[in-house]
C-alpha positions, 0 to 999 in steps of 0.5 A, spaced: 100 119 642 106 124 645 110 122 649 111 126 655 118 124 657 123 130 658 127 132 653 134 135 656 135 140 649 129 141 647 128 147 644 121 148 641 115 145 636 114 148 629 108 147 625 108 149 618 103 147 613 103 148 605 098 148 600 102 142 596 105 135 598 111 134 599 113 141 599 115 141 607 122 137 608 124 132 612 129 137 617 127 144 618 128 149 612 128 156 615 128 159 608 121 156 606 115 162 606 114 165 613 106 163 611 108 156 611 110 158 618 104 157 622 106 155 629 111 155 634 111 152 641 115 153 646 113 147 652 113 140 649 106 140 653 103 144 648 101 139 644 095 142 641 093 148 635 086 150 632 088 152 624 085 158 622 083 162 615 082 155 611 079 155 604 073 151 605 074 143 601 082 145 600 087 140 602 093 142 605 098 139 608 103 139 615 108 137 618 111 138 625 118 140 628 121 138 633 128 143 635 133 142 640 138 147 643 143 146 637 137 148 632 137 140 630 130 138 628 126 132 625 119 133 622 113 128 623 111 125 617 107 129 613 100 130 614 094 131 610 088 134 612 081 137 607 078 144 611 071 143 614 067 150 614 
């Protein structure tokens, strides 16, 4: 569940997703990969994002970052999650 209460510095979404677990940090690292990078959102109602050019059975694993206006971020706990065809 979102909460879709307003956030008066909010900046931007940021989803990142890596072939390894516990690869992505707990507060955004703009030096990680860019192919790690794979979404970033701008509205807190975008709330959703379809992931393409997966390998079928492969894990992979996400993690979500929210970014205020100071650039400060706090990721979600990370999530894995196996590619269907």
């Amino acid at each position: 569940m979102v909460n879709n209460a307003p956030i008066a510095d909010f900046q931007s979404y940021v989803l990142m997703r890596s072939e390894y677990k516990g690869l992505l940090p707990d507060t955004l690292n703009r030096n990680l990969p860019q192919s790690s990078l794979i979404y970033t959102g701008n509205s807190p109602a975008n709330r959703f994002y379809k992931d393409s050019n997966l390998l079928e059975g492969n894990i992979y694993y996400y993690r979500v970052y929210v970014l205020d206006i100071a650039e400060l971020s706090q990721g979600s706990n990370e999530l894995e999650l196996v590619s269907n065809p």
